[in-house]
PALUM-657970 format. One record per residue (C-alpha): residue in three letters; x, y, z; residue number from 1. Coordinates in nm, 2 decimals, always signed. Layout:
! PALUM-657970
REC res     xx     yy     zz   n
REC Ala      X      Y      Z NUM
...
//
This chain:
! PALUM-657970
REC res     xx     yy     zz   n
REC Unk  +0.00  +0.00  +0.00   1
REC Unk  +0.20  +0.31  -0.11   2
REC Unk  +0.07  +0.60  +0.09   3
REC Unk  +0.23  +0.93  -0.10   4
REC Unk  +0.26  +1.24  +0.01   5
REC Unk  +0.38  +1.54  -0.22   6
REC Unk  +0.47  +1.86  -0.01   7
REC Unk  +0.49  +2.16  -0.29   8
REC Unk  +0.59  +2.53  -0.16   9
REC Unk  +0.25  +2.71  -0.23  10
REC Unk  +0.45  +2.98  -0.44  11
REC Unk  +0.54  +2.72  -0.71  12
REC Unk  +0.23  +2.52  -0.65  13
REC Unk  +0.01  +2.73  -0.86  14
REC Unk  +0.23  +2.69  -1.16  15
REC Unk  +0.32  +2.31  -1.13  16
REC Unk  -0.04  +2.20  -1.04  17
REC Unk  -0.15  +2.13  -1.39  18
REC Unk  +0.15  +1.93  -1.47  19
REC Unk  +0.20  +1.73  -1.11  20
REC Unk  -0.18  +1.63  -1.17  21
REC Unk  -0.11  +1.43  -1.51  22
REC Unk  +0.23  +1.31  -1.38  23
REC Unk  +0.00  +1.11  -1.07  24
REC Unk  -0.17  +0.83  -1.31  25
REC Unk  +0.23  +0.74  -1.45  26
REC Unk  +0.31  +0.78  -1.07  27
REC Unk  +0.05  +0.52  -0.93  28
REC Unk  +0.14  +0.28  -1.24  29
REC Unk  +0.52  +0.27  -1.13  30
REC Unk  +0.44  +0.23  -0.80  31
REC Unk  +0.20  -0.02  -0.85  32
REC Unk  +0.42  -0.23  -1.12  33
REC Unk  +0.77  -0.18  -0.91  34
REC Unk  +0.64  -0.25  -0.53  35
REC Unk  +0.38  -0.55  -0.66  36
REC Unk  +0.07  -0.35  -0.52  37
REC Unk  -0.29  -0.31  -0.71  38
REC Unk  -0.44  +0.05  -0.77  39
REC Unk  -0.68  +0.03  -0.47  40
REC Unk  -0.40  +0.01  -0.20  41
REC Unk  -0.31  +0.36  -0.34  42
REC Unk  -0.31  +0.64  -0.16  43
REC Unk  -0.22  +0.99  -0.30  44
REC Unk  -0.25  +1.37  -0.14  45
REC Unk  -0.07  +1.67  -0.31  46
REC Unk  -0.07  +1.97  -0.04  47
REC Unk  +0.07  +2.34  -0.12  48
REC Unk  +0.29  +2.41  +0.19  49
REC Unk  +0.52  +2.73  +0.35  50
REC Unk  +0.83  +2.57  +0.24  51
REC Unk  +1.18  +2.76  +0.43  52
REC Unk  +1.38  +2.88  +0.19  53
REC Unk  +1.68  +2.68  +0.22  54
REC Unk  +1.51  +2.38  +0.22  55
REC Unk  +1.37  +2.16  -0.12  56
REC Unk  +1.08  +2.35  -0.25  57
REC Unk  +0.90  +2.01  -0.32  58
REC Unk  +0.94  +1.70  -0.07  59
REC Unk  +0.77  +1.35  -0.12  60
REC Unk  +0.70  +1.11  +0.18  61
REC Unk  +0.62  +0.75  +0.09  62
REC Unk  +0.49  +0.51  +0.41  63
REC Unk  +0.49  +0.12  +0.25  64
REC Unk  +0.40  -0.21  +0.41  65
REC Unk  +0.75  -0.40  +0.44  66
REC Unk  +0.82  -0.74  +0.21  67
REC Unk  +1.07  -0.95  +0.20  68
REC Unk  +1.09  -0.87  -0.20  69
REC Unk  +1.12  -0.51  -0.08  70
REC Unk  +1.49  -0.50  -0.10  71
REC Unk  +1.68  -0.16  +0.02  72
REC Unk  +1.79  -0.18  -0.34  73
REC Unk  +1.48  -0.20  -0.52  74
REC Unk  +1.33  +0.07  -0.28  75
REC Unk  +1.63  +0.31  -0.35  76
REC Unk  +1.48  +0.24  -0.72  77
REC Unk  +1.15  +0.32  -0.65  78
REC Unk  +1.30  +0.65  -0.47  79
REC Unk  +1.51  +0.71  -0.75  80
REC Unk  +1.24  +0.67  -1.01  81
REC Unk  +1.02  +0.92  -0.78  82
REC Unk  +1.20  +1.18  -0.79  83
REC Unk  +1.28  +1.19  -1.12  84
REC Unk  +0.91  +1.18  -1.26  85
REC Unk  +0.76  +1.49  -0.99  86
REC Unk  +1.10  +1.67  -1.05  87
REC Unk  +1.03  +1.63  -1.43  88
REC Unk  +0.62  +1.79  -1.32  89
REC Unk  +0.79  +2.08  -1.15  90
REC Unk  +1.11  +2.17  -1.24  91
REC Unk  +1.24  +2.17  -0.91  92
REC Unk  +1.47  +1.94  -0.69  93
REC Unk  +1.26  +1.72  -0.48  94
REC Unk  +1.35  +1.53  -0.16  95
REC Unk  +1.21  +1.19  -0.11  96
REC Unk  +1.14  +0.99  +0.22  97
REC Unk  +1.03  +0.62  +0.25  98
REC Unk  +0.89  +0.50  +0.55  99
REC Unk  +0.79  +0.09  +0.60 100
REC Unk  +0.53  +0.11  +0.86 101
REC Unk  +0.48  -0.19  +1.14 102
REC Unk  +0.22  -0.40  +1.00 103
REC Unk  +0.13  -0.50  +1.37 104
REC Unk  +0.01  -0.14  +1.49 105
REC Unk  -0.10  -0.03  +1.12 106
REC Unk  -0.46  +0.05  +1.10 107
REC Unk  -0.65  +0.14  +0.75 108
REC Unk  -1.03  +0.21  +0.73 109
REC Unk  -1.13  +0.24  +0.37 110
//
């Protein structure tokens, strides 16, 4: 279940927003293809932020359930392939965080 975040500072939201929106669908199909997943366990939010200044003007947190098949390699790939495809939407240098959550205390209601 990929869980994605997108952070975007709100001064470049308004001129990336267009192009981050068609840039999800090749997103979810990476995701989904790469980590083994179908499209319902997808989760997306895109959220215009105050980003500081010194900081990257877009960030990108990904939570996961852990696998066994979910090498550090492969994920580094996933990252990898992340930030390419939102930095291509919006022009920008984006950071990306991957987080496997404990599937003991993990709740979903959908």
């Amino acid at each position: 279940m990929p869980n994605v975040k997108i952070f975007v500072d709100e001064t470049l939201y308004p001129s990336v927003r267009e192009q981050l929106a068609k840039t999800l669908g090749p997103v979810r199909d990476m995701l989904c293809h790469d980590l083994s997943v179908d499209v319902p366990a997808c989760q997306f939010a895109v959220l215009p932020v105050y980003a500081m200044l010194d900081l990257p003007r877009v960030n990108v947190e990904l939570s996961i359930m852990p696998r066994a098949e979910r090498t550090r390699d492969l994920l580094m790939s996933v990252c990898a392939k992340l930030r390419e495809m939102v930095g291509d939407a919006t022009g920008t240098h984006v950071a990306v965080r991957l987080t496997s959550l404990d599937p003991h205390t993990y709740i979903a209601l959908k």
